[in-house]
C-alpha positions as CSV (number, residue, x, y, z in Angstrom):
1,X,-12.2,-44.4,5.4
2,X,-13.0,-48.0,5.3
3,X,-17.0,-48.4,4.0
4,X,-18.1,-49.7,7.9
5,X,-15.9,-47.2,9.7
6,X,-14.4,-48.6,12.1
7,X,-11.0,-48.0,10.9
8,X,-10.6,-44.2,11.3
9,X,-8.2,-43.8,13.8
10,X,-9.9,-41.3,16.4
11,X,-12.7,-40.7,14.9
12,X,-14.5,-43.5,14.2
13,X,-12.7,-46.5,15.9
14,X,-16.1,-48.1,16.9
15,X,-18.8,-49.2,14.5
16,X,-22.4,-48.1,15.0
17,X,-20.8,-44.5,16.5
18,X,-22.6,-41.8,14.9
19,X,-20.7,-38.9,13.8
20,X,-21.6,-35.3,15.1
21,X,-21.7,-33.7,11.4
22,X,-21.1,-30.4,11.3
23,X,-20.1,-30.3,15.3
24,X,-16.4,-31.1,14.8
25,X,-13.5,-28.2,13.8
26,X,-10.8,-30.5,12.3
27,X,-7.3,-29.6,12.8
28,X,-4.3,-31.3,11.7
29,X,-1.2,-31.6,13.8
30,X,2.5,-32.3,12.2
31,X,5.3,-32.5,14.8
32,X,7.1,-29.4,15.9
33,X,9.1,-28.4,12.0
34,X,12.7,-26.4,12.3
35,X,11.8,-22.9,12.9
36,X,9.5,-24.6,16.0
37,X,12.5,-26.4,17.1
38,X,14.8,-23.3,16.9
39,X,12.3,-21.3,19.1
40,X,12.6,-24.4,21.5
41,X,16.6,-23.8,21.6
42,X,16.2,-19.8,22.1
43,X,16.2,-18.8,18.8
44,X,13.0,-16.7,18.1
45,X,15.0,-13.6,17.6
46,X,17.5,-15.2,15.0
47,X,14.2,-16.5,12.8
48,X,12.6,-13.2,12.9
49,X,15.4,-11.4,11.8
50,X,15.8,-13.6,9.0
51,X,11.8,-13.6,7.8
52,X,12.5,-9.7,8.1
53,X,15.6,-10.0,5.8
54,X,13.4,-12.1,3.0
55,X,11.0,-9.3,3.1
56,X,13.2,-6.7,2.3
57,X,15.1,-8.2,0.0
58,X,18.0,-9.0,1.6
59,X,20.1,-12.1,2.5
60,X,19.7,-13.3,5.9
61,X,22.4,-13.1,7.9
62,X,24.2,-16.8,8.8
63,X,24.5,-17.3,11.8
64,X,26.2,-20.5,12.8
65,X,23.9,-21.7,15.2
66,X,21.5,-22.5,12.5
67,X,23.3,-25.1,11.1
68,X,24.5,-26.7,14.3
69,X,20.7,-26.6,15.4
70,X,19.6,-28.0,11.8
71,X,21.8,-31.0,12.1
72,X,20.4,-31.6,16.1
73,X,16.8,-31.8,14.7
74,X,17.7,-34.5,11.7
75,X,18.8,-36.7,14.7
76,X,16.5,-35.3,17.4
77,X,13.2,-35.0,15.1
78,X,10.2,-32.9,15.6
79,X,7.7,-35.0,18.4
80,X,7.1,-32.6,21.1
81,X,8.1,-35.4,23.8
82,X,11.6,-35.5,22.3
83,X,12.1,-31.9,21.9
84,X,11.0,-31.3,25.7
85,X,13.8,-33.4,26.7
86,X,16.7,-32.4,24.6
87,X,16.0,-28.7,25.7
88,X,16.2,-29.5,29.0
89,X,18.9,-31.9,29.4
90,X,20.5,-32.3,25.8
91,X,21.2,-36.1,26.7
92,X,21.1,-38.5,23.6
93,X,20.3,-41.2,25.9
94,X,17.4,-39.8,27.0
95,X,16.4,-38.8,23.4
96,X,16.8,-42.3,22.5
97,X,14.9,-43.7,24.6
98,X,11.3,-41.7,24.1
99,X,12.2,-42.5,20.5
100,X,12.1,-45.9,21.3
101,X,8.8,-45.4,23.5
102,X,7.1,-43.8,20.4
103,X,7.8,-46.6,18.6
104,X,6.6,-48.9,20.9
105,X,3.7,-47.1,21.3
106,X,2.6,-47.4,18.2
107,X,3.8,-51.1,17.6
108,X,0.6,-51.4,20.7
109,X,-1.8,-49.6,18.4
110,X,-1.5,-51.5,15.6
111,X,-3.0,-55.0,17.5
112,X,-5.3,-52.2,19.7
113,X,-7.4,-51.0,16.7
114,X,-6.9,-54.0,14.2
115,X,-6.8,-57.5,14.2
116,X,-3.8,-60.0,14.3
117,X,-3.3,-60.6,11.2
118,X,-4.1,-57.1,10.2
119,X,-1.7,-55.4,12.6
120,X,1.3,-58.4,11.3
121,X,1.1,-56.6,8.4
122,X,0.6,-52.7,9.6
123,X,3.8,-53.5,11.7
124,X,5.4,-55.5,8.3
125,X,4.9,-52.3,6.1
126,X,6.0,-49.8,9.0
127,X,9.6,-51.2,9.5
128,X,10.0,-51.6,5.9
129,X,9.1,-47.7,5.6
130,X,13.7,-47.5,6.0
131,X,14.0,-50.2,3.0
132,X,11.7,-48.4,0.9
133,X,14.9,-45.5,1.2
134,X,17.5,-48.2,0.5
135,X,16.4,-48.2,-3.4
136,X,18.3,-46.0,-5.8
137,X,14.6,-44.2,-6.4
138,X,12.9,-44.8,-3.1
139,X,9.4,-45.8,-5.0
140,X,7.3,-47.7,-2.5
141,X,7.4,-51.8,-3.9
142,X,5.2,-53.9,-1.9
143,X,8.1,-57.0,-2.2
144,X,9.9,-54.3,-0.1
145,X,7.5,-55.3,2.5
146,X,7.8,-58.8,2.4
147,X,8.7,-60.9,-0.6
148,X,5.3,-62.5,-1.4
149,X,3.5,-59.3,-0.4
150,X,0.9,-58.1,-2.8
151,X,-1.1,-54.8,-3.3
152,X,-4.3,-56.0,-2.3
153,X,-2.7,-57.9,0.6
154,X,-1.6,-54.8,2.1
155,X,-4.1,-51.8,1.0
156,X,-5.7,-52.3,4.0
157,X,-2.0,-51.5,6.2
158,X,-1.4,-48.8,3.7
159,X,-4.3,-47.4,4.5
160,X,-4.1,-47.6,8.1
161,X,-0.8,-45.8,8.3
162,X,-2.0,-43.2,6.3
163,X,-5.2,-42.4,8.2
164,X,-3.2,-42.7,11.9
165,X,-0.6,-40.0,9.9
166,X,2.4,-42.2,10.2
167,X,3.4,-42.0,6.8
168,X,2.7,-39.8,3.9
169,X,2.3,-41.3,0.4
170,X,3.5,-38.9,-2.5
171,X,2.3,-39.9,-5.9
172,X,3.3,-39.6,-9.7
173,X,2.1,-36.1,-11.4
174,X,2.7,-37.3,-15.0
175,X,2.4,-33.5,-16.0
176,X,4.4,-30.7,-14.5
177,X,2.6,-27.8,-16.3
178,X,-1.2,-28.5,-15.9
179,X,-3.4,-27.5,-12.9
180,X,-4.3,-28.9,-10.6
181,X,-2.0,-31.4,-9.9
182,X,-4.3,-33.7,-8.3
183,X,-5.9,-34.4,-11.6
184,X,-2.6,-35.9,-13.1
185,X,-1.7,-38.2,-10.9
186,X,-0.6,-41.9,-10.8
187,X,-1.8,-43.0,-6.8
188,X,-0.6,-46.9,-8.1
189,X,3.1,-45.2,-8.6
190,X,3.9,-43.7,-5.8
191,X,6.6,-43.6,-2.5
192,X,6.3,-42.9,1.1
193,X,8.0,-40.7,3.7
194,X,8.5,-41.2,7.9
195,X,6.3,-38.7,9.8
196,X,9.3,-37.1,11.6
197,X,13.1,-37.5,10.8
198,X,13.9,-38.3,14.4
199,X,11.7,-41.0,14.0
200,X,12.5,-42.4,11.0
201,X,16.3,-42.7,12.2
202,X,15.1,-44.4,15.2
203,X,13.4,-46.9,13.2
204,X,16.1,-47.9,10.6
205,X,18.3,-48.4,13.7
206,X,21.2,-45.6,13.0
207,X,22.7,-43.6,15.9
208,X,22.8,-39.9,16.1
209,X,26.6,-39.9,15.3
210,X,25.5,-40.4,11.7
211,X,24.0,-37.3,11.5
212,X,25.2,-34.8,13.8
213,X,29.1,-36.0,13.4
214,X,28.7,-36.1,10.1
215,X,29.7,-39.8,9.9
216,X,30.6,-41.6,6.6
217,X,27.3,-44.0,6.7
218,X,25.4,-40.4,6.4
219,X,26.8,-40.1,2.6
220,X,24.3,-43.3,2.0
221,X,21.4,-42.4,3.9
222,X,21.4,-38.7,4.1
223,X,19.7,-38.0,0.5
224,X,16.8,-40.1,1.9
225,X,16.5,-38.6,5.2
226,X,16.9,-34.7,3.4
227,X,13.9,-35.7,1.5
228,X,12.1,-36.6,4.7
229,X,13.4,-33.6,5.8
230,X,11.7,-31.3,3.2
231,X,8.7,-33.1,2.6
232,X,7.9,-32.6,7.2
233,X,8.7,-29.1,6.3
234,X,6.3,-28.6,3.3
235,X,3.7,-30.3,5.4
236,X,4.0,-28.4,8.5
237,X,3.8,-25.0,5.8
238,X,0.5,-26.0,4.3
239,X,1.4,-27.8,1.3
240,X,-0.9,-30.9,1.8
241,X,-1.0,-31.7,-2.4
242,X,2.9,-32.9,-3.0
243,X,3.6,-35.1,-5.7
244,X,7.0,-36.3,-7.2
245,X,7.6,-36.2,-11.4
246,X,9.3,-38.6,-13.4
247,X,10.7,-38.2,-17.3
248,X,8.6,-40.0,-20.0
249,X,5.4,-40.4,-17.1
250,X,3.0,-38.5,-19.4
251,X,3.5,-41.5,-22.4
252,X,2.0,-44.3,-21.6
253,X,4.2,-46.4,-24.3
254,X,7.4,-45.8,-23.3
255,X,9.0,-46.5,-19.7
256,X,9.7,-44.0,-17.3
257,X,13.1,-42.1,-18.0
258,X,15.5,-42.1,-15.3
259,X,15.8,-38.5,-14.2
260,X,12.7,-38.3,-11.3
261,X,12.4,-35.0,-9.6
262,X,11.8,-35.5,-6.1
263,X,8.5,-32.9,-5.6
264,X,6.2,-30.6,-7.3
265,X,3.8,-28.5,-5.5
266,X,1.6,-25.8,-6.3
267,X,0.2,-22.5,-5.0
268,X,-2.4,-20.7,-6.5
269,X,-1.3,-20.9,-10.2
270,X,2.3,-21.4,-9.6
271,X,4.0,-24.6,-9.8
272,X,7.1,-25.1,-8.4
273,X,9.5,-28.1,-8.9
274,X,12.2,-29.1,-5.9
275,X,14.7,-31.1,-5.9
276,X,16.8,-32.2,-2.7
277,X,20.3,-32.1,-2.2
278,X,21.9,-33.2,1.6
279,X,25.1,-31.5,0.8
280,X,26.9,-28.8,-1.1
281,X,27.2,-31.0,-4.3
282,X,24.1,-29.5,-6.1
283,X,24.1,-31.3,-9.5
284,X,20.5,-32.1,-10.4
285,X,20.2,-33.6,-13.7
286,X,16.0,-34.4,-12.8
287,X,16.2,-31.0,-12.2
288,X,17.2,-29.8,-15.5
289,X,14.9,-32.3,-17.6
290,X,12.5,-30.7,-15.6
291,X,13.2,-27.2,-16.2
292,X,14.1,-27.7,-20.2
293,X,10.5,-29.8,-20.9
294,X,8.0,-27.6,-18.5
295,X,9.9,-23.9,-18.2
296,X,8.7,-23.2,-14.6
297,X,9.0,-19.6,-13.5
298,X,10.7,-20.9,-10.3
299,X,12.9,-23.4,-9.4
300,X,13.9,-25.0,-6.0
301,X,16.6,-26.8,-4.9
302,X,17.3,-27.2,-1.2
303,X,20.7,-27.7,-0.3
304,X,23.7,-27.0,2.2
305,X,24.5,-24.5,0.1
306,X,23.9,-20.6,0.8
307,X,20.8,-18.8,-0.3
308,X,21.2,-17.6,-4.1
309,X,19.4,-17.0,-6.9
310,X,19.7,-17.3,-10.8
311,X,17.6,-17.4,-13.9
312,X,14.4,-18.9,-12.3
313,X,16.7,-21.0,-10.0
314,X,16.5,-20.3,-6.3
315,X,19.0,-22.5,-3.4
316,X,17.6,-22.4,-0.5
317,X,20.0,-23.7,2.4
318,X,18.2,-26.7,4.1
319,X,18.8,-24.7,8.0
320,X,16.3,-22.0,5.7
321,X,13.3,-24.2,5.0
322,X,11.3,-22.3,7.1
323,X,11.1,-19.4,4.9
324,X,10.5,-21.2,1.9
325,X,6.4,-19.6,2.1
326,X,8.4,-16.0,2.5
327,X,10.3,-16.8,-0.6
328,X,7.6,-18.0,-2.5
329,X,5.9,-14.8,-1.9
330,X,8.3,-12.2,-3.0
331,X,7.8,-14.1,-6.6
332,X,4.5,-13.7,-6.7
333,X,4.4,-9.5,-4.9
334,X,7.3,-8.9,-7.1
335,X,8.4,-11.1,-9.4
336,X,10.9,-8.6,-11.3
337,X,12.4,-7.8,-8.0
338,X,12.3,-11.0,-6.4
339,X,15.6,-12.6,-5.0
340,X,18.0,-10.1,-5.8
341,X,19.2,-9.9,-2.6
342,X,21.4,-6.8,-1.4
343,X,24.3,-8.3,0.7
344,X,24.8,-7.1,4.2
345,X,28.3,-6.9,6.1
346,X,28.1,-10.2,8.4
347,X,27.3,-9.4,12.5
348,X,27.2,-11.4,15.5
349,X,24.5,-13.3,15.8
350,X,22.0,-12.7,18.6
351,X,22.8,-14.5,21.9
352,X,21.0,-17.7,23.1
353,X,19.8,-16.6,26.8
């Protein structure tokens, strides 16, 4: 919060407002993540067959609908608004256009709260939130935003964004074995993520096609919009503290390698590295640098790959995300046990009414 206060977006918008200390239950809201969004499309008895599958050991069953439904939310996103209207009329058109509103909406409180020149550069850094994804390592570079843009330019739009919860800003752990991770951070390194996918898409101007038909333009894009992907999901699961890890970022005198991982999070003593993949072509060299410095007991890499697990290395398919807290606490009931999944004879999944 800015030292006068008058920058905290609902809170304390006007100066000289007193705050009711100690009055206020805070509670954060993420748009609706996938399992949400399958309970939206009739699916509540699918996801609860597969949380009952994790806790018995066993591989969920696939049911097809999953992944159709996984690829409608990439394109359709999470903002209740949007999901309302594709349930009930599954028209694009329609989609596309509250999308649009959202945006719009927001573009209005930017010049609202701020001033003119501070909401120039709010709505400068928000549409270059796409660009930031165009790099080959998506790390946020304020010339991204405009070419003569500097830090302490734009700190103040940064900030902004942040506090309204338009973007999240993961920074540089330079360790991946020491706790917590908030102590080892770099916040001047760092890269930033879209609230919601459906949004994000909206904003860097790509039609649905890309995603749900699978269209060529999605092999440039989709890496970056998977990692939005599983960062909304993490958030929406409780894992506020998410940081990304780069080779050679705990020595100061030598340049960053070039495998980066792209998170690391924590619960109670476990840290867990991730890596992202958008497809079934799971090689992840970060990964491996990773794994061969620190020696994590667990391993994740999402992918469109199906569920497995081996030597510390658990897939989980990206249309499973939801039971990545499920997963996470079979290791730590049972962690001789853990992932070694009895396979079931495949059955029909349950019917949409």
């Amino acid at each position: 919060m800015k030292a006068d206060g008058k920058y905290k977006l609902g809170v304390a918008l006007h100066s000289g407002t007193s705050f009711p200390v100690g009055k206020v239950t805070r509670l954060r809201l993420y748009p609706m993540d996938l399992e949400e969004f399958y309970w939206a499309l009739g699916m509540q008895i699918q996801t609860k067959e597969a949380h009952d599958a994790i806790e018995n050991l066993r591989r969920p069953l696939i049911a097809s609908d999953f992944k159709d439904i996984f690829q409608q939310y990439l394109a359709v996103g999470g903002m209740p608004a949007v999901v309302s209207e594709w349930v009930e009329s599954k028209n694009i058109s329609h989609v596309e256009m509250i999308l649009k509103n959202i945006l719009a909406d927001y573009r209005d409180d930017f010049s609202k709260h701020t001033t003119n020149a501070e909401s120039r550069k709010i709505g400068n850094l928000w549409r270059s939130v796409p660009q930031q994804f165009a790099k080959e390592n998506h790390k946020f570079t304020y010339k991204t935003v405009a070419p003569s843009a500097r830090g302490r330019d734009y700190a103040f739009a940064l900030d902004w964004l942040l506090d309204a919860g338009l973007i999240y800003k993961i920074d540089l752990t330079v360790h991946g074995d020491k706790l917590p991770l908030s102590f080892y951070f770099n916040n001047s390194d760092f890269k930033i993520y879209g609230l919601d996918v459906g949004l994000l898409r909206q904003l860097a101007g790509l039609s649905t096609s890309v995603v749900i038909d699978d269209d060529n333009i999605w092999s440039n894009f989709g890496g970056a919009f998977a990692e939005n992907f599983v960062l909304q999901q993490l958030r929406s699961l409780g894992f506020d503290e998410t940081y990304y890890w780069a080779s050679n970022a705990d020595n100061p005198n030598q340049p960053k390698g070039k495998s980066e991982l792209d998170f690391v999070v924590s619960t109670e003593n476990l840290i867990i590295p991730i890596e992202v993949k958008s497809g079934e072509q799971v090689k992840a060299q970060s990964l491996r640098v990773f794994r061969n410095k620190y020696n994590p007991e667990l391993s994740i890499r999402f992918s469109l790959k199906g569920l497995d697990y081996n030597e510390g290395l658990l897939n989980i398919p990206l249309y499973y995300s939801f039971l990545f807290n499920d997963l996470i606490a079979q290791k730590r009931s049972s962690p001789s046990s853990s992932f070694t999944f009895v396979k079931e004879q495949s059955i029909q999944p349950s019917s949409n009414e």
